[in-house]
BAZADO-785198 format. One line per field, with one value per atom (N, C-alpha, C): residue number from 1; z, y, x; chain; atom name; residue in three letters. Coordinates in nm, 4 decimals, always signed. Last residue first. Layout:
N
i: NUM/...
up: Z/...
north: Y/...
east: X/...
ch: A/...
at: CA/...
aa: ALA/...
//
This chain:
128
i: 128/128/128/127/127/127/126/126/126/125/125/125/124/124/124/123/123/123/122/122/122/121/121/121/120/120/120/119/119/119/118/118/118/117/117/117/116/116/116/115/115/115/114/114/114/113/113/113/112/112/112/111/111/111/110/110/110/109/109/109/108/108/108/107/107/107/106/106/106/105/105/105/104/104/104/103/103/103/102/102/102/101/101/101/100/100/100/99/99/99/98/98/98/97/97/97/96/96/96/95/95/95/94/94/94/93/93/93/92/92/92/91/91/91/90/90/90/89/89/89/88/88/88/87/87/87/86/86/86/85/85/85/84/84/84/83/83/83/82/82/82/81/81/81/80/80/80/79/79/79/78/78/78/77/77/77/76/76/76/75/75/75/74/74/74/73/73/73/72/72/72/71/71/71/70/70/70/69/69/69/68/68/68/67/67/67/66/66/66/65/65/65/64/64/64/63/63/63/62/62/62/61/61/61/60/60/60/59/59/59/58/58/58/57/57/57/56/56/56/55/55/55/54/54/54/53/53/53/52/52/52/51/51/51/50/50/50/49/49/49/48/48/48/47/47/47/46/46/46/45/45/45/44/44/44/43/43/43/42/42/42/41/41/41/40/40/40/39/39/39/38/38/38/37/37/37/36/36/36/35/35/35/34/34/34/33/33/33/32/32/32/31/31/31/30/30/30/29/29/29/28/28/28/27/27/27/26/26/26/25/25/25/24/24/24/23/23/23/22/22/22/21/21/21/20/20/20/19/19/19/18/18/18/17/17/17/16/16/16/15/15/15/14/14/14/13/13/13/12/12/12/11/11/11/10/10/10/9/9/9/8/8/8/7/7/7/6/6/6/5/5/5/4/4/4/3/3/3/2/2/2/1/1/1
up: +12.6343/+12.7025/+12.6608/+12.5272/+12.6189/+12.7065/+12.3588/+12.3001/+12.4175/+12.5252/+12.4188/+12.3906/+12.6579/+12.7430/+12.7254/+12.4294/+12.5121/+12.5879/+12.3696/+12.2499/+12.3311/+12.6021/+12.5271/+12.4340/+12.5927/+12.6676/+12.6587/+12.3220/+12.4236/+12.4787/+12.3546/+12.2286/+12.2925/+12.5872/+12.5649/+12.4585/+12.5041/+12.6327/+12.6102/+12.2788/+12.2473/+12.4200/+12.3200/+12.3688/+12.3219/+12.0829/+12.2267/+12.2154/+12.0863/+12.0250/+12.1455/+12.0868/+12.0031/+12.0432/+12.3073/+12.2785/+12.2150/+12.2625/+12.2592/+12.2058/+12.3943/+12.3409/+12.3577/+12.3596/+12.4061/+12.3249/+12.2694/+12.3745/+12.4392/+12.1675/+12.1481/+12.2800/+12.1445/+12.1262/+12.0807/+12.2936/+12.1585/+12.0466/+12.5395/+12.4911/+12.3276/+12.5447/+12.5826/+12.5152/+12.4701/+12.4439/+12.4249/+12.6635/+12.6624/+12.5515/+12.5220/+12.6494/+12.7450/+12.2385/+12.3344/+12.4624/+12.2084/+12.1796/+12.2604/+12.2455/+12.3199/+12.3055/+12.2554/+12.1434/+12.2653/+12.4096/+12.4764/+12.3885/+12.2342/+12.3935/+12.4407/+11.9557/+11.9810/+12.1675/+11.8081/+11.8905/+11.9391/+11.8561/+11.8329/+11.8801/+11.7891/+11.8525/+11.8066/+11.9605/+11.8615/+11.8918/+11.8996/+11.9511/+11.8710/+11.8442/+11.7984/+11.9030/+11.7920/+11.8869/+11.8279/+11.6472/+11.6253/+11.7660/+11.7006/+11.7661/+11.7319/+11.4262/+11.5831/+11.6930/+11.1225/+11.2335/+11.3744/+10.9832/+10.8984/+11.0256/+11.1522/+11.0352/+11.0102/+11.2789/+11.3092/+11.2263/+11.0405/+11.0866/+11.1349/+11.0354/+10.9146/+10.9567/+11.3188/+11.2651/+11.1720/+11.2607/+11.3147/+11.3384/+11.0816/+11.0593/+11.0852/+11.1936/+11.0958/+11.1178/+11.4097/+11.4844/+11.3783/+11.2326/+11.3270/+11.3302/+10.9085/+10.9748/+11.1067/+10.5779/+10.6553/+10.7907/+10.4359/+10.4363/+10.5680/+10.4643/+10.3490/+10.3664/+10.7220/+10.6770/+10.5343/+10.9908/+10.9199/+10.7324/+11.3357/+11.2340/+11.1446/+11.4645/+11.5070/+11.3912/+11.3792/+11.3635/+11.4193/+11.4964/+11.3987/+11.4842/+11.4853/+11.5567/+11.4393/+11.5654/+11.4665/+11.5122/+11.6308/+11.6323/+11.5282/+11.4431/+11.5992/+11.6420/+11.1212/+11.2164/+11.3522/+10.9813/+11.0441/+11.1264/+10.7671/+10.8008/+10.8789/+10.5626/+10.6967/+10.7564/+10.4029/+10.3379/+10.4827/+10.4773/+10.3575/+10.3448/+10.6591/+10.7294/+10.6167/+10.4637/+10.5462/+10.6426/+10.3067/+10.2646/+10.3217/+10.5601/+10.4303/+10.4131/+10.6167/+10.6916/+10.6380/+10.3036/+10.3984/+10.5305/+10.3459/+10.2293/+10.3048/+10.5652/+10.6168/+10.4672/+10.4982/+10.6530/+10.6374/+10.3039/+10.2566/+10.3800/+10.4481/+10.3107/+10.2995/+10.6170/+10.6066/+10.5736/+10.4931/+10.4856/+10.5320/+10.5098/+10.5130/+10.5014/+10.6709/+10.5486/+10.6058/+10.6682/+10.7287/+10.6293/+10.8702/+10.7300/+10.7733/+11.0319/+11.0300/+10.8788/+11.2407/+11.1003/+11.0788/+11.5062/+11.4718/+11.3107/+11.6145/+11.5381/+11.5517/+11.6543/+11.7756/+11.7684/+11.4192/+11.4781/+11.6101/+11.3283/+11.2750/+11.3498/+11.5391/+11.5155/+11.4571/+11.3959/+11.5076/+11.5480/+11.1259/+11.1397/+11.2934/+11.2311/+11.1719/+11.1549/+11.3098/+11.4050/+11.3408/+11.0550/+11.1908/+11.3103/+10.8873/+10.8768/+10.9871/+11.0018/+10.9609/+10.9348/+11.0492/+11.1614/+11.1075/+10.7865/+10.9085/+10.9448/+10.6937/+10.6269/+10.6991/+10.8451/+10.8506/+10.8013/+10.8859/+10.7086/+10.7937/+10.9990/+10.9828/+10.9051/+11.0837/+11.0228/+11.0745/+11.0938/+11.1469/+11.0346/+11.1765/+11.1152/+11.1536/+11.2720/+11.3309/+11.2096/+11.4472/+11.3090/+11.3314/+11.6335/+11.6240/+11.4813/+11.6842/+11.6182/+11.6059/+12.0157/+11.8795/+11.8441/+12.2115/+12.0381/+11.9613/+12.4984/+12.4144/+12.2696
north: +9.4205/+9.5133/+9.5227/+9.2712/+9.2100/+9.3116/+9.4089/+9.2561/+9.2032/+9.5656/+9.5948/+9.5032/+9.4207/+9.4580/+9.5386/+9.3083/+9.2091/+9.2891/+9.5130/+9.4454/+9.3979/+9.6058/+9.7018/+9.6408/+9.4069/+9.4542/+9.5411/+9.3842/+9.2625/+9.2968/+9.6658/+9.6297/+9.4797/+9.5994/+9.7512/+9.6837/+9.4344/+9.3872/+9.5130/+9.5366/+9.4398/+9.3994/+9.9173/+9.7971/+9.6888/+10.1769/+10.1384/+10.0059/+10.5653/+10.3914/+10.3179/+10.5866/+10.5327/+10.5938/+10.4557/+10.5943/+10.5339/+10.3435/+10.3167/+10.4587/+10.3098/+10.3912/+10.3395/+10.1706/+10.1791/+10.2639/+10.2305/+10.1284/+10.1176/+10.5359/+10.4445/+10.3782/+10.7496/+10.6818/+10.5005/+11.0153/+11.0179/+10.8672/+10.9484/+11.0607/+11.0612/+10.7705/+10.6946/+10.7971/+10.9210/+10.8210/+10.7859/+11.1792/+11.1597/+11.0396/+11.1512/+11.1859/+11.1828/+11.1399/+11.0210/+11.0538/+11.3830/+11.2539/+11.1085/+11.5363/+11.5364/+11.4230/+11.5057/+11.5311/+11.5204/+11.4178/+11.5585/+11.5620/+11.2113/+11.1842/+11.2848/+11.1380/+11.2512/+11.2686/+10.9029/+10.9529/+11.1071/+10.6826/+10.8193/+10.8556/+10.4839/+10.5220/+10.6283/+10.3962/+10.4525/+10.4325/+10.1119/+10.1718/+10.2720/+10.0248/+10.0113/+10.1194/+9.7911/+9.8336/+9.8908/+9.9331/+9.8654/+9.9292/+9.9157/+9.8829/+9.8178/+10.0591/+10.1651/+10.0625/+10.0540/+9.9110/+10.0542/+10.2029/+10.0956/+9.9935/+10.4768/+10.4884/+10.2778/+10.3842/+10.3889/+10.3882/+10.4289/+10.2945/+10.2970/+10.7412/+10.6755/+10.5260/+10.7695/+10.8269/+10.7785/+10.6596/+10.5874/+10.6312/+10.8319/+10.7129/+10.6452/+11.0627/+11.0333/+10.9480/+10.9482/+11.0012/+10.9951/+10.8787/+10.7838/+10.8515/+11.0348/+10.9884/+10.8993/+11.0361/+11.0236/+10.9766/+11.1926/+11.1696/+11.0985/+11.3765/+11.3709/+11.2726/+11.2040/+11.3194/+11.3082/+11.1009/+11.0140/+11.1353/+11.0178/+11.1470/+11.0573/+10.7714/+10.9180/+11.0123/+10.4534/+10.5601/+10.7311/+10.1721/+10.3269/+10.4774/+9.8606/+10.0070/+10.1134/+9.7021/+9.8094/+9.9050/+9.4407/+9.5184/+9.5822/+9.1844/+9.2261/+9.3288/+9.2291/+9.2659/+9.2303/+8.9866/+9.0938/+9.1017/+8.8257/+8.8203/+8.9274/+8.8893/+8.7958/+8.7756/+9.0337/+8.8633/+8.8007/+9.2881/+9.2253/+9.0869/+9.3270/+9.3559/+9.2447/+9.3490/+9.2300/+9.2080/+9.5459/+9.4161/+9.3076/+9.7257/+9.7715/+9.6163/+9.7228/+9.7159/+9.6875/+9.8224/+9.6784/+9.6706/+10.1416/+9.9929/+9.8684/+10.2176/+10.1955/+10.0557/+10.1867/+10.0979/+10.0857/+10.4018/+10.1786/+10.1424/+10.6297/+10.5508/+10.4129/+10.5983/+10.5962/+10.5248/+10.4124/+10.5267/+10.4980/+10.1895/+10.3201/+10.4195/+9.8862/+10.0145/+10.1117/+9.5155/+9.6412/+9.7215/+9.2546/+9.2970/+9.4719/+8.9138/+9.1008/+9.1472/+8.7492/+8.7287/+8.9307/+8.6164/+8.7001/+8.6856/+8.4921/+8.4072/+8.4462/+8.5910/+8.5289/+8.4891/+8.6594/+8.5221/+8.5008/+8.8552/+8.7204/+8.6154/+9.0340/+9.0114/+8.9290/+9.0751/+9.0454/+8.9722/+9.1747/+9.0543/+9.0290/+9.4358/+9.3194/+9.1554/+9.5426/+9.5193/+9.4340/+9.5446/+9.5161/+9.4430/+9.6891/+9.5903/+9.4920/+9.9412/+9.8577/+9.7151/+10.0307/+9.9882/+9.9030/+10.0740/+10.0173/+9.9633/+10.2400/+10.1210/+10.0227/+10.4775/+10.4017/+10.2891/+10.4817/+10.5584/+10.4955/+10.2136/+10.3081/+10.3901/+10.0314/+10.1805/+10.1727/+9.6635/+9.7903/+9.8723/+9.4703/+9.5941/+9.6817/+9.1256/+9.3103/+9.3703/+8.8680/+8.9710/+9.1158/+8.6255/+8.7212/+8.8042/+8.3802/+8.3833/+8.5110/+8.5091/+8.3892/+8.3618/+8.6630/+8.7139/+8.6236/+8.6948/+8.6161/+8.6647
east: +9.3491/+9.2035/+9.0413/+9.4937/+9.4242/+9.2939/+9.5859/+9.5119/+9.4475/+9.7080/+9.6738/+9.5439/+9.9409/+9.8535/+9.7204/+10.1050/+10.0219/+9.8995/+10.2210/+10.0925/+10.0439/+10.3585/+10.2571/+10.1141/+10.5354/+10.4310/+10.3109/+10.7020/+10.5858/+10.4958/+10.7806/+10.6934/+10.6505/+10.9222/+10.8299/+10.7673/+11.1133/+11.0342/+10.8766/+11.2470/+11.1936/+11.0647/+11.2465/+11.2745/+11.2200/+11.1960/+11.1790/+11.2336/+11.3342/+11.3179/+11.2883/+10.9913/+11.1200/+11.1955/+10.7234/+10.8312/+10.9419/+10.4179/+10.5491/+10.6705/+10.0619/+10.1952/+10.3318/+9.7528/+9.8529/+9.9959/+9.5004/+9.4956/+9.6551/+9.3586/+9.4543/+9.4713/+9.2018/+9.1317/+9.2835/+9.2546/+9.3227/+9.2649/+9.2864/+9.2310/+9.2172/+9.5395/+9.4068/+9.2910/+9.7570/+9.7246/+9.5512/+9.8746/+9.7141/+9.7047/+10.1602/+10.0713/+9.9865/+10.0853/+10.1925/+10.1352/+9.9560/+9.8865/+9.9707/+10.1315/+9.9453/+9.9396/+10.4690/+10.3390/+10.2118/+10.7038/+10.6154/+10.5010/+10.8058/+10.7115/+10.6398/+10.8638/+10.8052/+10.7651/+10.8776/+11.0148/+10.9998/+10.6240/+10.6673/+10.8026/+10.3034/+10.4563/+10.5191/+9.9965/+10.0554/+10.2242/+9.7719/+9.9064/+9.9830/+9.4399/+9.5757/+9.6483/+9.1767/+9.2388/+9.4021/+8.8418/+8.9822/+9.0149/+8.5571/+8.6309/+8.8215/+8.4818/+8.4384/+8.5516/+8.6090/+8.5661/+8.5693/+8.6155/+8.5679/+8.5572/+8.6310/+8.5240/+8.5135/+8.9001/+8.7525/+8.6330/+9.0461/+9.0121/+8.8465/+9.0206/+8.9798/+8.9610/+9.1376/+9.0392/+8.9498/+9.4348/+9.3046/+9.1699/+9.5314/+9.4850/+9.4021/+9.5200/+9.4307/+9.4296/+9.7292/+9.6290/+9.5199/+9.9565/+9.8895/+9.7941/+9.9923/+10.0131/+9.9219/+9.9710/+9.9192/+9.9652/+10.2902/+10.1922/+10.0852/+10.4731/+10.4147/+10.2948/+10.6240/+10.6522/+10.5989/+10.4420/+10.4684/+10.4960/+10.3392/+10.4406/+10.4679/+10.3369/+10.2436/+10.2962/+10.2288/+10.3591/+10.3078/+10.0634/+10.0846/+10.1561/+9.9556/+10.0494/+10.0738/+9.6592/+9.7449/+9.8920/+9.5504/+9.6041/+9.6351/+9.3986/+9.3779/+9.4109/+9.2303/+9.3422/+9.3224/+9.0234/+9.0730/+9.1884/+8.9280/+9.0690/+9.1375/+8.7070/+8.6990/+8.8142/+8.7861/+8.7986/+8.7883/+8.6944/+8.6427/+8.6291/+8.9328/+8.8197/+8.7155/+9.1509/+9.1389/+9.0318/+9.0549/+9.0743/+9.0721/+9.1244/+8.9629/+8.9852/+9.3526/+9.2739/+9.1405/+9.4775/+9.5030/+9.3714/+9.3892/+9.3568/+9.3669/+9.4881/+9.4029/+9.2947/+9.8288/+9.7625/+9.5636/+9.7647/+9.8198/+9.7866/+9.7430/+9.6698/+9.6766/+9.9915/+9.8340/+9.7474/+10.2473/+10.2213/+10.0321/+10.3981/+10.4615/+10.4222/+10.2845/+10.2960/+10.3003/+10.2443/+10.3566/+10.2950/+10.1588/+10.1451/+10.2082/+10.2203/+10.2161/+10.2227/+10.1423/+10.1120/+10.1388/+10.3446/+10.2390/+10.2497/+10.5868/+10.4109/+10.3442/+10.7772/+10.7077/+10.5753/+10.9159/+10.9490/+10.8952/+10.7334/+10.6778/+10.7689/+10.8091/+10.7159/+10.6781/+11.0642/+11.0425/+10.9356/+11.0118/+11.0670/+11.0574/+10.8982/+10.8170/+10.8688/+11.1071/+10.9781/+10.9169/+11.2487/+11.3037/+11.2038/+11.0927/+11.1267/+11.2082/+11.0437/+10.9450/+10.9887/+11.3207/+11.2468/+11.1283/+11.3590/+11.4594/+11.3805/+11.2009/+11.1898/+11.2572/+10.9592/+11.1031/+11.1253/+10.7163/+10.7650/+10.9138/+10.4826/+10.5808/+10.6544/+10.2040/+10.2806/+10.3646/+10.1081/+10.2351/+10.2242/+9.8677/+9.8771/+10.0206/+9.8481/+9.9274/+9.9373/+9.7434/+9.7544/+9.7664/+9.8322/+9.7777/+9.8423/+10.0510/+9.8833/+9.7950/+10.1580/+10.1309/+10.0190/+10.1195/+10.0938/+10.1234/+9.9261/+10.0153/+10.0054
ch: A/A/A/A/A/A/A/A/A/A/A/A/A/A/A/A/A/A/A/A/A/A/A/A/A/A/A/A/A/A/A/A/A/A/A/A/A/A/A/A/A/A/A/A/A/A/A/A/A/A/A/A/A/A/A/A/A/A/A/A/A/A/A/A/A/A/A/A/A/A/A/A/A/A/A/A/A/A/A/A/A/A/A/A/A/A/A/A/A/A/A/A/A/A/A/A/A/A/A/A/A/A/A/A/A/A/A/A/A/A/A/A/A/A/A/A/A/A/A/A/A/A/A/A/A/A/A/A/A/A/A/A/A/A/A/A/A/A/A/A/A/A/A/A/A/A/A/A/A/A/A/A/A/A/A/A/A/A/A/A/A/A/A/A/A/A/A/A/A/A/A/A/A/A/A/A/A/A/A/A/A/A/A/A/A/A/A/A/A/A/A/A/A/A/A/A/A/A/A/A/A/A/A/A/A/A/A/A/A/A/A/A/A/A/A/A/A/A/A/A/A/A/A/A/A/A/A/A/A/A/A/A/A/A/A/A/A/A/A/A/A/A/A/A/A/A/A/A/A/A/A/A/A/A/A/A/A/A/A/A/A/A/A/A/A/A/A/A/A/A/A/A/A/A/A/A/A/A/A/A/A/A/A/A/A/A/A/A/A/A/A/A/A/A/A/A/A/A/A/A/A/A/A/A/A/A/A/A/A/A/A/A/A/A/A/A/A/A/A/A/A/A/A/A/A/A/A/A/A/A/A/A/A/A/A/A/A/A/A/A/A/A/A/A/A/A/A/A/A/A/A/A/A/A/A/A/A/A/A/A/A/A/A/A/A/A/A/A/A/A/A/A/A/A/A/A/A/A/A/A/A/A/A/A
at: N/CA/C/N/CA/C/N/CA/C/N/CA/C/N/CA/C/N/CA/C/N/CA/C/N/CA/C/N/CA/C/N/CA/C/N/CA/C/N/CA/C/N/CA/C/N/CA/C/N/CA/C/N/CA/C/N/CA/C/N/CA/C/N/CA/C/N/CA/C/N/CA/C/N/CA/C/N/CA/C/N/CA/C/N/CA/C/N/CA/C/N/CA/C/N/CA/C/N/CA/C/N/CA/C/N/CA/C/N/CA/C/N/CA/C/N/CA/C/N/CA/C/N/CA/C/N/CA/C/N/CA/C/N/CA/C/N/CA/C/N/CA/C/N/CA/C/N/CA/C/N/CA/C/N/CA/C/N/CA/C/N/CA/C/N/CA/C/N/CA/C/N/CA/C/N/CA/C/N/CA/C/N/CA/C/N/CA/C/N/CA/C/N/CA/C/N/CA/C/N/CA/C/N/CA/C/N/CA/C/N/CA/C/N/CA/C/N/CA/C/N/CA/C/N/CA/C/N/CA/C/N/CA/C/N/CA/C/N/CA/C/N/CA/C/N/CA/C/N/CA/C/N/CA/C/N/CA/C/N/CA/C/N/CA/C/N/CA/C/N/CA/C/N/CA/C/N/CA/C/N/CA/C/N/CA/C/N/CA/C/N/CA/C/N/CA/C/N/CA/C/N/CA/C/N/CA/C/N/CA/C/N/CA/C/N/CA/C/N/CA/C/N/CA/C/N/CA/C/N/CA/C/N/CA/C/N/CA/C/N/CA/C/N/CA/C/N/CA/C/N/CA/C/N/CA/C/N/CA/C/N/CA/C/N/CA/C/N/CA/C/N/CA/C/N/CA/C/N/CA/C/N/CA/C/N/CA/C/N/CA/C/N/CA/C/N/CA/C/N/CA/C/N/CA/C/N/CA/C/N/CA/C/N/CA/C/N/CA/C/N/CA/C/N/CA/C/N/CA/C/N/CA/C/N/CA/C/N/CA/C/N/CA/C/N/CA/C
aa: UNK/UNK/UNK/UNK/UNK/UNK/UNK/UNK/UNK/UNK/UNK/UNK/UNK/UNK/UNK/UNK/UNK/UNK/UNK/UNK/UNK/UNK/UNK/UNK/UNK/UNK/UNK/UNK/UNK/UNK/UNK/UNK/UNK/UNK/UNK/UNK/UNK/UNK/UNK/UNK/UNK/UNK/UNK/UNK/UNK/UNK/UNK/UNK/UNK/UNK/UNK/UNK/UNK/UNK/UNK/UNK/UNK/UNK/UNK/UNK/UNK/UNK/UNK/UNK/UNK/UNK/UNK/UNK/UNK/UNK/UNK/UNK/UNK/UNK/UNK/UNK/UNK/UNK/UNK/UNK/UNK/UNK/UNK/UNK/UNK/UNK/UNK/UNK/UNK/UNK/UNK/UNK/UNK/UNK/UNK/UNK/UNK/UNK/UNK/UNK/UNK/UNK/UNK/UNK/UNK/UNK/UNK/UNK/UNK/UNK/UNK/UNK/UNK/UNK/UNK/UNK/UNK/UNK/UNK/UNK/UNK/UNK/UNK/UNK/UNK/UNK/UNK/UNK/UNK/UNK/UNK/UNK/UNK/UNK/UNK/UNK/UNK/UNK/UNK/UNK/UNK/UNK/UNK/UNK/UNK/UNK/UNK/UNK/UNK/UNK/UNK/UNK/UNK/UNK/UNK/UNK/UNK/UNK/UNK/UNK/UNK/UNK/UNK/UNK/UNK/UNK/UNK/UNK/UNK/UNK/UNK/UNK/UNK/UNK/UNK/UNK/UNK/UNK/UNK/UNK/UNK/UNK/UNK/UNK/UNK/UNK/UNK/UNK/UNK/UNK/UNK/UNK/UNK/UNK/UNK/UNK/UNK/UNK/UNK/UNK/UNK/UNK/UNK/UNK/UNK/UNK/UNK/UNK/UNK/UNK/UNK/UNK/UNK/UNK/UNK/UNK/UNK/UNK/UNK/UNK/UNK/UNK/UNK/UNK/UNK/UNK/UNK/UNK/UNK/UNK/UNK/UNK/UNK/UNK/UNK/UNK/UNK/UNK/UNK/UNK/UNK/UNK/UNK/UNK/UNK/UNK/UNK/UNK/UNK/UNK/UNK/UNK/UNK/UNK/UNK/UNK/UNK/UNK/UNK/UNK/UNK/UNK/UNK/UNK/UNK/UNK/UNK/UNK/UNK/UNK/UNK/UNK/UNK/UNK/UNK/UNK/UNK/UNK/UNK/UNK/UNK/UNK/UNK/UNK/UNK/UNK/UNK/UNK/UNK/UNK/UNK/UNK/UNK/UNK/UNK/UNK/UNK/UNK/UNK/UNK/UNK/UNK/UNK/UNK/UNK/UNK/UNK/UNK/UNK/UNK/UNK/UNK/UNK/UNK/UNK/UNK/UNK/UNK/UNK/UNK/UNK/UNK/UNK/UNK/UNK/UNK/UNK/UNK/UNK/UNK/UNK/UNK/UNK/UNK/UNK/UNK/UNK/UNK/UNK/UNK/UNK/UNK/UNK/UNK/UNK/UNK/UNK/UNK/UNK/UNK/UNK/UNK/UNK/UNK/UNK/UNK/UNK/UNK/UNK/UNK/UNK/UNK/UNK/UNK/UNK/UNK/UNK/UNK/UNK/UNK/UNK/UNK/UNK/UNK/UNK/UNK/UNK/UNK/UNK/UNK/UNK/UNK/UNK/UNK
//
């Protein structure tokens, strides 16, 4: 279930970041959004700090200039060994969409994807 849960979203699409995220808060998740790396893994840092951790993360696999998914969660790891996050990608042949799990991610979404695909995915995510 994702009511009540806290979501970290990457994306460099301002569309979509904002799209998914409004989604996402009308099924009573608490979501905090950024466009880039760097700002996903600050936010994470802060909310790790004030006792207000993330449950999830989704992160963007390609993200042009700057940090994208796979660092990212590289650098997460460093501040929590058990974050859980998802990557997504309009990329499906990449290694990493692929091999997911290899890659140290709980789940994948191919863009564009489905409101039922993004349910399922978090749900089956939050629940591993």
């Amino acid at each position: 279930m994702l009511w009540g849960r806290k979501i970290l979203y990457l994306d460099d699409d301002e569309m979509v970041r904002r799209a998914t995220s409004r989604y996402l808060g009308k099924v009573g998740c608490e979501v905090e959004s950024a466009a880039d790396g760097k700002d996903a893994v600050e936010r994470y840092r802060r909310a790790g700090q004030t006792g207000e951790p993330f449950d999830l993360v989704i992160l963007d696999l390609f993200v042009p200039g700057g940090m994208g998914g796979e660092e990212t969660l590289h650098r997460l790891r460093d501040l929590d060994p058990n974050v859980k996050a998802i990557v997504t990608s309009g990329y499906p042949n990449s290694p990493v969409v692929q091999e997911y799990e290899r890659y140290g991610f709980a789940g994948v979404m191919v863009k564009p994807y489905s409101i039922q695909d993004l349910n399922e995915t978090l749900e089956s995510a939050l629940e591993a």
